[in-house]
N, C-alpha and C positions, 0 to 999 in steps of 0.2 A: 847178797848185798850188790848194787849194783855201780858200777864204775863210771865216771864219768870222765871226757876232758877238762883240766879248767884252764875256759876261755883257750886263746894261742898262745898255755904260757909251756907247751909242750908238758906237761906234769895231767898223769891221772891220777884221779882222787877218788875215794869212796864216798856214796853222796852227803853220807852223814860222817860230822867231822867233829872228832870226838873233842870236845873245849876241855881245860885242865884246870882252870882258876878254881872250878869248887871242888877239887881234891885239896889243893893247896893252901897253907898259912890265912890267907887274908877271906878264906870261906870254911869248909867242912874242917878243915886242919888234919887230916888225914896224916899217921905214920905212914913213910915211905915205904914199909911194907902193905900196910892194908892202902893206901893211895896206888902204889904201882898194880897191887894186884888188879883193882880194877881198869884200871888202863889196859891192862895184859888181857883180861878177860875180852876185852873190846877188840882186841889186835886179834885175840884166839878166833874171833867171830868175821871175821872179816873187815874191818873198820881200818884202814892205811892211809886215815888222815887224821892228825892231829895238830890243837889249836894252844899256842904256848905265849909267853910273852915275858920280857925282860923282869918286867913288875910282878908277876905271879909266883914268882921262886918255884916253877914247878919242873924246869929242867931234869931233876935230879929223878922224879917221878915217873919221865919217860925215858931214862936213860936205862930203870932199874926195871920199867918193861917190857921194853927189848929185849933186855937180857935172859930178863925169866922165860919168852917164848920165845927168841930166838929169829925175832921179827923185826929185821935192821934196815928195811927197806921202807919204811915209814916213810909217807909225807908229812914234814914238820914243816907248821908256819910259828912264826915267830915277829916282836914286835917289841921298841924300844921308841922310850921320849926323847932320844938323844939329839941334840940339833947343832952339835961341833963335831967336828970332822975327829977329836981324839975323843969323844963321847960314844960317836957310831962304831969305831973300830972296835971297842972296848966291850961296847954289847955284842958283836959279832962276834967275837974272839971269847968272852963269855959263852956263848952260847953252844963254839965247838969245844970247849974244854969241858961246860958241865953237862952237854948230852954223849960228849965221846963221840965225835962225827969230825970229820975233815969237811963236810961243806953241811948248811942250811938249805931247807929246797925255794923256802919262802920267805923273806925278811921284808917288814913292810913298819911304816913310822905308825905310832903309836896314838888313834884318839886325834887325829887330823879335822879340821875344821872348814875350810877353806883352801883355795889355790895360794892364799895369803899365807896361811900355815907352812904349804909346803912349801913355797918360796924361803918364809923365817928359817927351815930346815934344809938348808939347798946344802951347805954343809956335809950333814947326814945321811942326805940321799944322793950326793954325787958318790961316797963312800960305799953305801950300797950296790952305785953301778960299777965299780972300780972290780968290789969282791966280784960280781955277775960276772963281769967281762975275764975275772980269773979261774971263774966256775967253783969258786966257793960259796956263791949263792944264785939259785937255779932261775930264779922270779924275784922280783922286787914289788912292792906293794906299799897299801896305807889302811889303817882303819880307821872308822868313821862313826859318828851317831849324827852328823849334818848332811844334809842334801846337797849344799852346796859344795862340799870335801868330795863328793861322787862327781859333780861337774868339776873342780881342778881336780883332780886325779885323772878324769877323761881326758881335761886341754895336756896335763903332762905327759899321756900316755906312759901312764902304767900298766905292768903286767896282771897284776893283783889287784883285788880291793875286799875289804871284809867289812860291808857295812849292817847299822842295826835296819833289821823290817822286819814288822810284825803282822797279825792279822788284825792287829787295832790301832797300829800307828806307834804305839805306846814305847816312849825315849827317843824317838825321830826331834830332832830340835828346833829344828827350824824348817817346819812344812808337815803337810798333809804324807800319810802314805801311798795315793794316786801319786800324790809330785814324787816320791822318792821310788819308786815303782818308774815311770818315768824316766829318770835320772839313770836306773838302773838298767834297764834298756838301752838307752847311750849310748852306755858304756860297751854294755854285751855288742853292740852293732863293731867297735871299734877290736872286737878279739881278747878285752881284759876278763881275765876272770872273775868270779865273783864268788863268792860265798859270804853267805850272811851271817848276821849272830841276832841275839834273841829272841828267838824263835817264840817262844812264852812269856818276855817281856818279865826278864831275872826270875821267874817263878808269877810271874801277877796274873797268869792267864793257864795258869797248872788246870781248872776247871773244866778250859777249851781246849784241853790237849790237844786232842784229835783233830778238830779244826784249824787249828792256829799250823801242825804237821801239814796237813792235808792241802791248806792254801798254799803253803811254800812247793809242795813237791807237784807240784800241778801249774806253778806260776814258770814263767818261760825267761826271768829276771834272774835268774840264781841259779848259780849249778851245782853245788853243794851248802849245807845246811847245818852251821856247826851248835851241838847240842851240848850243856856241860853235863857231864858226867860223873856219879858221888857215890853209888854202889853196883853192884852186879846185877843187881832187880831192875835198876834203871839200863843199864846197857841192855839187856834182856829185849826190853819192853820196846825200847829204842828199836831197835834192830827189827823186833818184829812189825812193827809201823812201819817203816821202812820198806820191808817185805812183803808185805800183805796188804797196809794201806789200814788197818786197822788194829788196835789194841784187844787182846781178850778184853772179859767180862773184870777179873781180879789185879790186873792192870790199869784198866779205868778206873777203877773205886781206889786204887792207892794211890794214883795221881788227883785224882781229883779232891782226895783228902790231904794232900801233901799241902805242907802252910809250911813257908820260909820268910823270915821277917829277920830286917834290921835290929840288932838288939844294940843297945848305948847303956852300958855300965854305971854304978850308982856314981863311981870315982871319976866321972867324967867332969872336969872343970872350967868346962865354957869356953876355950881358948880359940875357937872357931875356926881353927885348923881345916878341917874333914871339911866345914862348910863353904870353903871357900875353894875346897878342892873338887867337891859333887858338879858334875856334869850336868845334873838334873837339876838343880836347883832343891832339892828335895832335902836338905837338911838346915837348919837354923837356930842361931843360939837366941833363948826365951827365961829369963829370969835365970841366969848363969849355969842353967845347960844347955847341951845340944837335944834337938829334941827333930824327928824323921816325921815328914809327911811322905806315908806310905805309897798313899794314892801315885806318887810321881818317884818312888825310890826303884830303881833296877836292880839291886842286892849284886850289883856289880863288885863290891867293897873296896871300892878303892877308898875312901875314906878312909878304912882302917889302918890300908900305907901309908897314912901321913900321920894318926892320929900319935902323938908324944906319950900318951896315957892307957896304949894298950886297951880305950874304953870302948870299943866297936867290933863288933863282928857278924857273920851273916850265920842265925841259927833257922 
């Protein structure tokens, strides 16, 4: 595995960074036995960065695999909507209670949009710099799916940034993946770090495995590459990409057969929740249900956190 700096936020990181949301509740639903295990297996392998957030309830997940390998020195990022100063403290203080840590290495606002955003959150992130300056949290950050949330994140001068790129563009919101490729450069000029997410665009691009990999760890935009992670086949496979640059033969043909899709529930009753919460624009109520155009859904599941009716999940 190979180790990188990220950016000048003094923190090394392994370049692949293992995402936790599809072990967790609102995707695969993993028991926090068989969810930690894999987590564990990825830390047994070299993997000493992992990607968490207030909304995924997956705290518990990485708390319980450490424990099993005895692997406490983790990079943990971590990531809340909170935008009041007794909101921020709350997910921070959350955060060391349910992974069992006196500090976070990475605390970054949640799904940012604009330098407008981060202003509505000034709150939140002056809170974040209070903990830093206490060294209970080591970087401060933002995550993103807008290009423009990568331009205020640069005027702010943050430490971090975790935004989405892909090799198709695919959930960028507002712009081309040249412009966000771009944008991402900026940043790196200014010393923030970077690691991105949706490397395969939620699963849309499982077919292009290897290329959608190959572009990212070849691009001079990104210094780590966080992947979610759902079994031990996948950390496996993961890892050897990473190492080699390519997937065997019976790696290929399971990813490439792997189909993950939004499912919505018979008892789903239209109350348009989720669709007003999709980032993507990708869900709509039609004759008193919800109903997913796929073409544009990231199997992110956040919908599922809002939904009243338990009627959504990422199968």
């Amino acid at each position: 595995m190979q180790y990188v700096p990220l950016g000048a936020s003094g923190l090394t990181v392994s370049r692949l960074c293992g995402g936790t949301l599809t072990v967790g509740p609102l995707q695969k639903d993993l028991s926090l036995d068989e969810g930690s295990a894999v987590l564990a297996h990825a830390m047994s392998r070299g993997v000493t960065f992992f990607d968490t957030a207030q909304l995924y309830e997956t705290y518990p997940y990485l708390r319980e695999a450490m424990r099993r390998c005895g692997k406490y020195n983790c990079v943990i990022s971590s990531k809340t909507y909170a935008y009041t100063r007794e909101m921020a403290i709350e997910a921070v203080e959350q955060a060391r209670r349910e992974l069992d840590r006196d500090y976070i290495d990475i605390f970054m606002l949640h799904e940012q949009e604009s330098v407008y955003t981060l202003e509505g959150h000034k709150e939140a992130l002056d809170v974040l710099y209070e903990y830093k300056a206490k060294g209970v949290i080591r970087a401060v950050g933002a995550s993103m799916h807008h290009i423009a949330a990568v331009h205020g994140a640069t005027e702010k001068g943050l430490d971090v940034i975790h935004p989405l790129i892909n090799v198709a563009g695919l959930g960028i919101v507002d712009g081309t993946r040249e412009q966000m490729e771009s944008a991402l450069r900026a940043a790196k000029s200014q010393g923030i770090g970077v690691f991105s997410m949706k490397p395969l665009g939620g699963g849309n691009l499982f077919p292009r495995a290897a290329e959608c990999l190959r572009y990212l760890l070849t691009a001079d935009f990104t210094d780590a590459i966080a992947i979610g992670l759902q079994s031990v086949e996948e950390v496996d496979a993961n890892i050897e990409f990473f190492e080699t640059g390519s997937f065997s033969p019976k790696a290929q043909q399971n990813l490439a057969a792997k189909q993950r899709r939004l499912h919505i529930d018979e008892w789903c009753t239209g109350c348009g929740t989720c669709a007003a919460r999709c980032p993507q624009q990708a869900l709509s109520v039609q004759n008193g249900r919800c109903v997913c155009a796929h073409s544009r859904c990231l199997l992110c599941g956040y919908c599922s956190s809002v939904c009243p009716m338990w009627a959504i999940k990422v199968v």
